[in-house]
VEXDREN-2710 file (C-alpha; in Angstrom, 1 decimal):
% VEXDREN-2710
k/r/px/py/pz
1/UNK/125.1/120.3/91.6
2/UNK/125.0/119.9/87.5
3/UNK/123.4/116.4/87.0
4/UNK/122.9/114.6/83.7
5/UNK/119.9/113.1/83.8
6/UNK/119.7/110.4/80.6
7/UNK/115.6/109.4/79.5
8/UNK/114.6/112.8/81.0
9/UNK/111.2/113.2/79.0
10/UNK/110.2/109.4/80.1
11/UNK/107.8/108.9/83.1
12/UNK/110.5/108.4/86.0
13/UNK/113.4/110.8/84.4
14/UNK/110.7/113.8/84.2
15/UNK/109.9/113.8/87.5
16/UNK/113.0/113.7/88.7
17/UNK/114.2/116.7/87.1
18/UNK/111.4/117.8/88.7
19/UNK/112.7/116.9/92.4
20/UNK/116.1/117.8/91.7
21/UNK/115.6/121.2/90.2
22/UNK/113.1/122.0/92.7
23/UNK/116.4/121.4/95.0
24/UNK/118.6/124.0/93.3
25/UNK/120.3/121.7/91.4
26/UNK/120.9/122.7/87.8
27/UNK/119.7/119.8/85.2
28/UNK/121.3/118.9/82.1
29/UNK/118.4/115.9/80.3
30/UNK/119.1/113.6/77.5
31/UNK/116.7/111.8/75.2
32/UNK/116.3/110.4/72.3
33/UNK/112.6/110.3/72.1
34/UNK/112.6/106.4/70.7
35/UNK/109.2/105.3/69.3
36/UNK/108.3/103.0/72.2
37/UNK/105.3/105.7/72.6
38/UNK/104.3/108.3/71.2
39/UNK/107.1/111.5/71.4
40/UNK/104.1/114.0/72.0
41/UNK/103.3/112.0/75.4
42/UNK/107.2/112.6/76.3
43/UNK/107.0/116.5/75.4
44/UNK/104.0/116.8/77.9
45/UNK/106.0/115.3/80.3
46/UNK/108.2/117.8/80.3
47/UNK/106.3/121.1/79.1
48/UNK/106.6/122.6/82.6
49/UNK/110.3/122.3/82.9
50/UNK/111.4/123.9/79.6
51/UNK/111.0/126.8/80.2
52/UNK/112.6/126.6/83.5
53/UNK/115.7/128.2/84.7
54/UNK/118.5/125.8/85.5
55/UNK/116.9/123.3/82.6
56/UNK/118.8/122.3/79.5
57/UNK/117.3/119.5/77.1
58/UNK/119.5/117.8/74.1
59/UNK/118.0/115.3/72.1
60/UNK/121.0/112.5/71.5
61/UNK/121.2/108.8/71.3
62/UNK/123.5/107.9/73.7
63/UNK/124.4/104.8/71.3
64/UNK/126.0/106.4/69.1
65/UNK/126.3/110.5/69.6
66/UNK/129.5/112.0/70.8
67/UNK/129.2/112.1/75.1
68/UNK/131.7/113.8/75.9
69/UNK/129.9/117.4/75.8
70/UNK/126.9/115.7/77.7
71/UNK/129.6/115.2/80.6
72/UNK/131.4/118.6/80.8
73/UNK/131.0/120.5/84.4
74/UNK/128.6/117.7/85.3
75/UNK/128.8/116.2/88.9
76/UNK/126.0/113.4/88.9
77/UNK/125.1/110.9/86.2
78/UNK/121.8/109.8/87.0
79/UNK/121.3/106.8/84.1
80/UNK/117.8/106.0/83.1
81/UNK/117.4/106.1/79.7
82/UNK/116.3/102.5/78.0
83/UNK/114.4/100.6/75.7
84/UNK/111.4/99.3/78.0
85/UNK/109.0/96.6/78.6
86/UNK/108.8/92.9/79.0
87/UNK/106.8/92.0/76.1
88/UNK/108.3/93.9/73.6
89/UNK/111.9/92.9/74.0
90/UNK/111.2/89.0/71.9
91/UNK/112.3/88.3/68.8
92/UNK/114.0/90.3/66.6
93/UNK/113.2/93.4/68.8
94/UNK/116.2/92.1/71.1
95/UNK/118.9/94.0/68.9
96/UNK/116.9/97.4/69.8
97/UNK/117.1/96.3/73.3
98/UNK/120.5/95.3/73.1
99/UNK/121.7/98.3/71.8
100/UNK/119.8/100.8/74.0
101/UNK/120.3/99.3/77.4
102/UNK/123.8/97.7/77.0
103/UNK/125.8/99.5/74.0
104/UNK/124.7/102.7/75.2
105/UNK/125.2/101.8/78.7
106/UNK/129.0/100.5/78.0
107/UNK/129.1/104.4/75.6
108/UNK/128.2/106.0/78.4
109/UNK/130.5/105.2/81.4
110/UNK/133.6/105.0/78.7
111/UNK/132.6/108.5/79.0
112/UNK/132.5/108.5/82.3
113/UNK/136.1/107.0/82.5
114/UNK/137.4/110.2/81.1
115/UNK/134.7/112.9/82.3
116/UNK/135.3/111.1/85.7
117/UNK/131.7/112.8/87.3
118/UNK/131.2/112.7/91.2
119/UNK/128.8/109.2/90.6
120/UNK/126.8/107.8/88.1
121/UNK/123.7/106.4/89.2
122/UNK/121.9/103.7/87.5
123/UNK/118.3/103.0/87.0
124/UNK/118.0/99.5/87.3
125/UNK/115.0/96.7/87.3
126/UNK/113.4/93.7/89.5
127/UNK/113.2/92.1/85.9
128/UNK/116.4/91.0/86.9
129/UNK/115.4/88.5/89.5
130/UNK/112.8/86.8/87.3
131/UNK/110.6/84.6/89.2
132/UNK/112.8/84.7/93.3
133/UNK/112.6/81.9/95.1
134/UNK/111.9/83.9/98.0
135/UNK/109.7/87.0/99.4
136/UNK/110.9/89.9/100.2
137/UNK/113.8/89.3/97.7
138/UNK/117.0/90.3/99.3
139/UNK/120.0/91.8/96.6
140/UNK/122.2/88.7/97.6
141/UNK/119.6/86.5/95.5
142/UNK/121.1/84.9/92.5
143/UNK/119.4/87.1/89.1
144/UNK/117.5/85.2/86.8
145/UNK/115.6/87.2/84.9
146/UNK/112.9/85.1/82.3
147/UNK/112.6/87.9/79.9
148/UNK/115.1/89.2/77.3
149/UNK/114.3/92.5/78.8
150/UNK/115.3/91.5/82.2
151/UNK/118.7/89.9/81.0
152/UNK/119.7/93.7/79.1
153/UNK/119.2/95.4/82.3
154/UNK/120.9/92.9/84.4
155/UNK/124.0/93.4/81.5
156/UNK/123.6/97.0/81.9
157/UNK/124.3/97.1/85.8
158/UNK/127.2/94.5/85.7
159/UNK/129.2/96.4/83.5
160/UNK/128.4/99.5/86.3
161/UNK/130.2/97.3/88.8
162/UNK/132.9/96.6/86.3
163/UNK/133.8/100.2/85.8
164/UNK/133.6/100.4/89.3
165/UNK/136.2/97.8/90.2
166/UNK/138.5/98.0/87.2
167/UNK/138.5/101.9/86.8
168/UNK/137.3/103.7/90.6
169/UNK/134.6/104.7/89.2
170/UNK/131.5/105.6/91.7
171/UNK/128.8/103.7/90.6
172/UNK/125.3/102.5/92.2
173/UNK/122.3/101.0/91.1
174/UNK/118.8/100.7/92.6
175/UNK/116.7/97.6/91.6
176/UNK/113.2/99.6/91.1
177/UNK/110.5/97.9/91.9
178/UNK/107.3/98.5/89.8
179/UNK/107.2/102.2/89.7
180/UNK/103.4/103.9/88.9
181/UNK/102.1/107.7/89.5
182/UNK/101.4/110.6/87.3
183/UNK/102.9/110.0/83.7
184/UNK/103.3/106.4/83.8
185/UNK/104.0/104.7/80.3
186/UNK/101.1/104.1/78.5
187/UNK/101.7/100.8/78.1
188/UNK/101.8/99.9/81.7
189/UNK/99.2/98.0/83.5
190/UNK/98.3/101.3/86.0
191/UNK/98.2/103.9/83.3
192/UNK/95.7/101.7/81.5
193/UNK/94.0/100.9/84.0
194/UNK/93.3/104.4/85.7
195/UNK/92.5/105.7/81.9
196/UNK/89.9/103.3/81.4
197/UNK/88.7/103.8/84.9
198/UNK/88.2/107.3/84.3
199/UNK/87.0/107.2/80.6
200/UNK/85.8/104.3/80.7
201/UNK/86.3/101.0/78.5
202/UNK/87.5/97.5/79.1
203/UNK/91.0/96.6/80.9
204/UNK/92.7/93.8/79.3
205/UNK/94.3/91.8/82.6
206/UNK/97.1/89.6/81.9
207/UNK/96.9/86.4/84.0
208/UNK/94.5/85.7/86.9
209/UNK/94.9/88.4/88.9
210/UNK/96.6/86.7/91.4
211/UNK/100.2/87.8/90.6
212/UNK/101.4/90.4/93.3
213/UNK/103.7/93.1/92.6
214/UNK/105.4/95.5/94.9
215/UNK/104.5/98.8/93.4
216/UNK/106.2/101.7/94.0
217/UNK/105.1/105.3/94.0
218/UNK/107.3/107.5/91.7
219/UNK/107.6/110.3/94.3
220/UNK/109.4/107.9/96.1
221/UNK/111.9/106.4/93.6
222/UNK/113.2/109.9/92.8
223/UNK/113.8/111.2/96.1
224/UNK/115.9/107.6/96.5
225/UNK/118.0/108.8/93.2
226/UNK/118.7/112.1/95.0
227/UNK/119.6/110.7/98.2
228/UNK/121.4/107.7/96.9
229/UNK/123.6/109.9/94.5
230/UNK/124.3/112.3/97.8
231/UNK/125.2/109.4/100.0
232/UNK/128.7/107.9/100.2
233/UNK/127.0/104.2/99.5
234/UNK/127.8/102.3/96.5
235/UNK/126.7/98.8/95.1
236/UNK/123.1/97.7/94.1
237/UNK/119.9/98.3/96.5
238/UNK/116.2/97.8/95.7
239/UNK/113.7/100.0/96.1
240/UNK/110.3/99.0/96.5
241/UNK/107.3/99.9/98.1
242/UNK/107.1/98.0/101.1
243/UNK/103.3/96.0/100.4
244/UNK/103.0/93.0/97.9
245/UNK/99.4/93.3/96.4
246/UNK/97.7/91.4/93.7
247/UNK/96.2/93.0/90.6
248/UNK/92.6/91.6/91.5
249/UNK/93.2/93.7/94.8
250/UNK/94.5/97.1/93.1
251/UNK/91.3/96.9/90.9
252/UNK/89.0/96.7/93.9
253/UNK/90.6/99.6/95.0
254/UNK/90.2/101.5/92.3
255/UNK/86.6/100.7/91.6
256/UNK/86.6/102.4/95.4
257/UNK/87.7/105.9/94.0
258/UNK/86.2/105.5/90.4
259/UNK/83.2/103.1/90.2
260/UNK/83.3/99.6/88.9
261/UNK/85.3/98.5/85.9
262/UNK/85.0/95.8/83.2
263/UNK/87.6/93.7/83.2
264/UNK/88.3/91.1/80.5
265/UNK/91.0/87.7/81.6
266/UNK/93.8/87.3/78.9
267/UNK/96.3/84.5/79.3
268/UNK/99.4/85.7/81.1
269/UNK/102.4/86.9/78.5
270/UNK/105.8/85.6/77.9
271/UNK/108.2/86.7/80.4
272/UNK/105.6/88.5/83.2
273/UNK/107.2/86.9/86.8
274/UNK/104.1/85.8/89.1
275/UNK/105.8/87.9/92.3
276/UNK/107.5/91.0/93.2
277/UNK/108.9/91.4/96.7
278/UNK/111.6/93.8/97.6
279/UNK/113.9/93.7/100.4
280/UNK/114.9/97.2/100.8
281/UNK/117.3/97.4/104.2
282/UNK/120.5/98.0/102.0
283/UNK/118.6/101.2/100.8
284/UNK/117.4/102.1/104.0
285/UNK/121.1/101.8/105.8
286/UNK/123.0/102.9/102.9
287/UNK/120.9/106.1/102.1
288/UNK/118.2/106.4/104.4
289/UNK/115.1/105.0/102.4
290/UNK/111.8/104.3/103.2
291/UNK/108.6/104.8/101.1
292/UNK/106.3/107.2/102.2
293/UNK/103.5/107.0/99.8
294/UNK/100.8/104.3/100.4
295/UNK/98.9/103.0/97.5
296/UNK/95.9/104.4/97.7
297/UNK/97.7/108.2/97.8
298/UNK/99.2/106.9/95.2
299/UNK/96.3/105.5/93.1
300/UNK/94.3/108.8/93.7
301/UNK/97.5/111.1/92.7
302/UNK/97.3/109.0/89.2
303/UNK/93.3/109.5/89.0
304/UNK/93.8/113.0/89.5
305/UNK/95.9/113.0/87.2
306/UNK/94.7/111.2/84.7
307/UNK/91.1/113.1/85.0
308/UNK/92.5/116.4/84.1
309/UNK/94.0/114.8/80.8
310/UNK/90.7/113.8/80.0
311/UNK/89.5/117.7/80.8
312/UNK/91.8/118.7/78.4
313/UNK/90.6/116.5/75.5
314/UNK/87.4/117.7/75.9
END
């Protein structure tokens, strides 16, 4: 297959260029390298598939460049380019957000209207549930998601199922459930946390602790793409990682594999829900899912990982 991978220097989209080349697919990835983080983080994440047969890379905004080029011979669409996080997206950020993750969302399957691709696949969020009323949190749960963030993504995957009624187009979406691993955003709670565990410094913990989250291993999320976009299914499925665990409990893990680490309480931001749970038997019928990767394979993959960057400061 040719697939069109959007945000393929971000954590998730490099590593599934990755997977799918690795399959024999040929990869065609857009990004626009925002400022979110730094843009030298985002070439790293992709250094080793430059220079790789079957790889193309074109820097475009998807907001606003011409897509039709971006679409030509291409079978799969798998969408993950956005602006990210939770805490960011307040305040007069919200147009950036806006634009990003609807506008260039709504650009993008207008494209697809025409280009008319095999299936676009869409990287949605459990932002979109906000704080469920129930555990694990089945797709038929009303969305009501507490955080501007949360409410762009949810946009973003309605207008999927628009296109999808109004125009035939195959579309799918996959609710993803706190993805971590190798490459994670800097920003995020794991990639700060294994850094400091392996540098050492002080975490900054938002809330008690207490919150639970059902985090998912990035190995896992992209083989769900792959096998999602191959499937017949269509609709909206979560993908999670099967275990709810609380932040005090990942750090006691991780103290396990790395020594103890200072912690220091901050008060709990804007817009963080207290629980994630997912619900993932829609996945599992429709396409065959199941997560493979328990969390402490998981948490050493990222200290590995993480401990060679530090090597290669030094």
């Amino acid at each position: 297959m040719i697939a069109l991978v959007t945000g393929a220097a971000g954590f998730i989209g490099s590593h599934l260029c990755d997977l799918l080349l690795a399959e024999g697919d040929r990869v065609r990835g857009v990004d626009c390298f925002t400022d979110y983080y730094p843009r030298e983080r985002k070439l790293a994440n992709i250094a080793g598939l430059t220079a790789t047969e079957g790889f193309e890379l074109i820097e475009a905004d998807l907001a606003d460049a011409p897509l039709t080029d971006l679409l030509a011979d291409v079978d799969v669409v798998y969408h993950l380019a956005a602006q990210p996080g939770v805490r960011a997206s307040w305040g007069n950020e919200f147009e950036l957000y806006a634009r990003n993750n609807v506008l260039a969302t709504q650009r993008l399957l207008e494209a697809c209207r025409e280009q008319r691709p095999a299936k676009l696949l869409f990287a949605s969020s459990s932002s979109i549930y906000g704080d469920a009323h129930s555990y694990p949190t089945a797709e038929i749960t009303t969305p009501q998601p507490v955080s501007p963030y949360g409410v762009t993504k949810l946009a973003a995957e309605h207008l999927c199922g628009v296109y999808r009624t109004n125009f035939g187009l195959a579309t799918a979406a996959l609710r993803l459930f706190t993805v971590y691993g190798p490459r994670q955003r800097p920003d995020m709670a794991f990639a700060r946390l294994t850094e400091l565990a392996v540098a050492g410094g002080t975490f900054e913990l938002y809330g008690d602790g207490e919150q639970t989250r059902d985090f998912t291993y990035v190995g896992d999320v992209v083989r769900a793409m792959r096998d999602a976009a191959r499937s017949q299914w269509l609709g909206v499925a979560n993908i999670g990682g099967g275990v709810r665990v609380s932040m005090n409990e990942v750090i006691e893990r991780l103290s396990k594999l790395c020594g103890p680490i200072d912690v220091e309480r901050r008060p709990p931001s804007a817009g963080d829900v207290r629980d994630t749970g997912a619900d993932t038997s829609i996945a599992a019928a429709g396409f065959g899912y199941r997560p493979r990767t328990t969390l402490e394979e998981g948490l050493r993959a990222m200290v590995e990982w993480q401990s060679s960057r530090q090597a290669v400061r030094r």
